[in-house]
N, C-alpha and C positions, 0 to 999 in steps of 0.2 A: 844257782842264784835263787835267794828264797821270791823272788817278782815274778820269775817267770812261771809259775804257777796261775798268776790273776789273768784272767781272761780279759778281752779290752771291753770294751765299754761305750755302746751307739747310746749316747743321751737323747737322740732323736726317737730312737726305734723304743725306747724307757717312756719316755712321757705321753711319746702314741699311746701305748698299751694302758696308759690310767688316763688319758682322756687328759693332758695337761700339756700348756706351754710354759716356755719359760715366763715370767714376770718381768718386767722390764723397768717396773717401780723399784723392784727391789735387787735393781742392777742383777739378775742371774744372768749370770754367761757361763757355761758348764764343762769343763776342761775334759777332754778325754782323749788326750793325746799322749801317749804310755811314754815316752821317751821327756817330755815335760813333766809327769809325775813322779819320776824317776829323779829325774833332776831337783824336785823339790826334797824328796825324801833323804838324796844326798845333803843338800844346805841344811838340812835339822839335824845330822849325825845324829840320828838315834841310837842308843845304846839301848840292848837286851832288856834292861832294867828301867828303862822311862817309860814315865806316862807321857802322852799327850793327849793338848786342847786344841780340836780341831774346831774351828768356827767355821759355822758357814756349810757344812760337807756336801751340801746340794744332793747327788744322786750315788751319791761315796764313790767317787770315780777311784778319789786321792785316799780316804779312811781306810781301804780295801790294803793299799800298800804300805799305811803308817801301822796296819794293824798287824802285819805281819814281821815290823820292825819292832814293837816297843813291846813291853810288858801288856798294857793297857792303854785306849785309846776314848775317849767323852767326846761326842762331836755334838754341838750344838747349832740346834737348827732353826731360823727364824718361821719358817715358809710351813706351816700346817699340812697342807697340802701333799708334800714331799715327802711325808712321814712313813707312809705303806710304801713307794717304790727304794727307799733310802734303806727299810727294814726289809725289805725282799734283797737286796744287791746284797746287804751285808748277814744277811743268815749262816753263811757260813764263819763268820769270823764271831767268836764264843767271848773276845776279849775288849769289844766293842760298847758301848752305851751310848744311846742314842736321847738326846734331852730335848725336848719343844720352848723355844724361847729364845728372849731376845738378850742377849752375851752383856750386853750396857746394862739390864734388869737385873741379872745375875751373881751374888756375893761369890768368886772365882771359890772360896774356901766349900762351898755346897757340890763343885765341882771336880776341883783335885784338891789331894788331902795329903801330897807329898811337894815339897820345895826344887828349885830347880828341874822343875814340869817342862815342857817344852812344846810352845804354840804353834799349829800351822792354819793357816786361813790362806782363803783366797775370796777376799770381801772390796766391796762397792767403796773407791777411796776417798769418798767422800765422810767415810767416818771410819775412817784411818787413825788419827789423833786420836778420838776418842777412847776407843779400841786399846791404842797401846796404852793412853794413860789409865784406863782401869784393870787393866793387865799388872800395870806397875806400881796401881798405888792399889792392890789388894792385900790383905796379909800373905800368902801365897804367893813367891814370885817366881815367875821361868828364869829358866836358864837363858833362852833361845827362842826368838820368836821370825819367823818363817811367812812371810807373806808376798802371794803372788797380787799385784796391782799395778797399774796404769803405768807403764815405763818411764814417762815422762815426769810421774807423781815420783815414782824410787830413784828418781834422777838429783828431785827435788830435795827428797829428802837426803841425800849424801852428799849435801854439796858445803862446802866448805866456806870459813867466814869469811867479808864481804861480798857473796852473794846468800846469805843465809835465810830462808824462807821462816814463816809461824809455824808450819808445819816439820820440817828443821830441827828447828828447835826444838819445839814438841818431843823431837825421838830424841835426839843426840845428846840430851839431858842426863835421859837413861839407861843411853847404851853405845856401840858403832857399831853402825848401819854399813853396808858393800851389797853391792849386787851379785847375785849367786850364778844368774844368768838369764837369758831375756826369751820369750815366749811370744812366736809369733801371735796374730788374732784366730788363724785358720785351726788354730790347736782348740780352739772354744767350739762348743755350740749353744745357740749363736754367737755366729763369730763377731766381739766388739771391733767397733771400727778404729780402733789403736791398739797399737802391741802392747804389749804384758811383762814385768822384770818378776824375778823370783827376788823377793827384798831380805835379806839375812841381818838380823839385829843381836849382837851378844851383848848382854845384858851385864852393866860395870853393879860391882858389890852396894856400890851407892850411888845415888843421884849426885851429878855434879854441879847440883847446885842442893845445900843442907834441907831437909825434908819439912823442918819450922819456916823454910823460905820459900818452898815450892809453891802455894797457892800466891804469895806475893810475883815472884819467877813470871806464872801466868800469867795474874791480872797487867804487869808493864808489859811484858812482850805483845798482848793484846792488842794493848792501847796502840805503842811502838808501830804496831802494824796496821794500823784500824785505816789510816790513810796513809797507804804507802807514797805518795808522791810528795808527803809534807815533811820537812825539816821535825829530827827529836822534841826538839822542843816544842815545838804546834802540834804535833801526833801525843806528845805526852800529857801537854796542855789537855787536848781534851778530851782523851782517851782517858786521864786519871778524875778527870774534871776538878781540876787547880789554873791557877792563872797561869800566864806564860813565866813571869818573873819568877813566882815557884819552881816550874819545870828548867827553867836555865839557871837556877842555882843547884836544885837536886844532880844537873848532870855537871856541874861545872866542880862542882863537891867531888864527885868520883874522877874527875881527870877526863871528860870525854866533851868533844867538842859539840855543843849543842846547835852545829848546822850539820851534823850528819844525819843520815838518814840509819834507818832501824835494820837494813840487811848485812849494814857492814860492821854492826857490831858481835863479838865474840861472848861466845857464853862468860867464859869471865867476867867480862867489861860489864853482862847484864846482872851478874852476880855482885858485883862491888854497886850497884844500880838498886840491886833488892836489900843488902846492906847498909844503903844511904838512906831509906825508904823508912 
């Protein structure tokens, strides 16, 4: 088995030796749990011949075992600081590039320069969204994109319509999302105080909502959600900032009852929505 090669990996006894703790601003919690990393590098099916876009590699606990799967591996790294013990773990790995910067900042084309790339991150899920939409709307797309995050948050995101989150949406525009497998807190250092899912997203040939509609897509779903306890039509009202008679004719055009609320509609429904728009 080519893993068992990689030695494991004390993230404690690593940031002792350069004088560092983790940051907590910028959510690091540092995974060194070989049977969790393992388990991620399964959900990406790496093939011989792929690159990947590692965000985030913290101490390359996870880059160490992508880099002995793929052709080529770019891990990009926010934290300055992490740059000398990231490039001391990964010396040995010759097929590795190691980049300073923030992944949001980043044209994805400066960084992989082959189609059907293949993302693994284990990022703060608070810019979760983010993340994938600029993953997805780069010229450059993945195949597969790979992310360990708040189990609760990868719960959210896979869940089906009428309970359907902004964040939801967000993925399942541009892809299906499953959970690959769940990741206690103890596999972290520092361990967060909630568990962790491996989030697996395959990525459809097109956005299921047309690419001329997708920044429309956004800005309703937005609104839609902006106050969840309010009826479509009050959310839409002044989330779009139009009167309410506007907003209950825009949904009453598309066939949708405008006392529903914003979770129980289907991408569809919000598609004939950005169509009426």
């Amino acid at each position: 088995m080519k893993h068992a090669s990689i030695p494991p990996l004390n993230a404690s006894a690593v940031l002792k030796r350069y004088g560092l703790r983790a940051d907590k601003a910028l959510g690091q919690n540092f995974l060194q749990d070989e049977s969790a990393l393992i388990k991620i590098v399964n959900a990406a099916e790496i093939l011989e011949d792929d690159c990947v876009l590692e965000i985030g590699p913290g101490l390359g606990s996870l880059t160490r075992y992508l880099a002995v799967s793929a052709r080529n591996v770019t891990a990009v790294e926010l934290d300055p600081d992490l740059l000398a013990p990231l490039q001391a773990v990964l010396s040995p790995y010759q097929n590795v590039r190691v980049v300073q910067g923030d992944i949001l900042k980043l044209p994805i084309s400066e960084l992989i320069d082959q189609p059907n790339y293949i993302v693994a991150a284990n990022i703060p899920y608070n810019i979760t969204s983010a993340i994938i939409r600029h993953l997805l709307e780069g010229d450059i797309k993945p195949r597969r994109v790979v992310l360990t995050i708040q189990k609760e948050v990868a719960e959210r995101i896979c869940a089906k319509p009428g309970d359907l989150s902004l964040l939801a949406l967000s993925v399942q525009v541009y892809g299906k999302p499953s959970i690959a497998a769940k990741i206690p807190a103890g596999s972290f250092h520092p361990a967060p105080k909630v568990d962790s899912a491996i989030l697996r997203i395959d990525i459809s040939d097109e956005p299921l909502i047309p690419n001329d509609l997708l920044n429309t897509f956004f800005k309703l779903i937005k609104a839609g959600f902006a106050q969840k306890r309010k009826t479509l039509r009050n959310s839409l009202s002044s989330g779009l900032h139009i009167p309410t008679a506007e907003a209950e004719a825009l949904l009453t055009s598309a066939n949708i009852d405008f006392m529903r609320r914003a979770e129980t509609l289907s991408i569809d429904e919000w598609k004939i929505l950005c169509e009426k728009l």
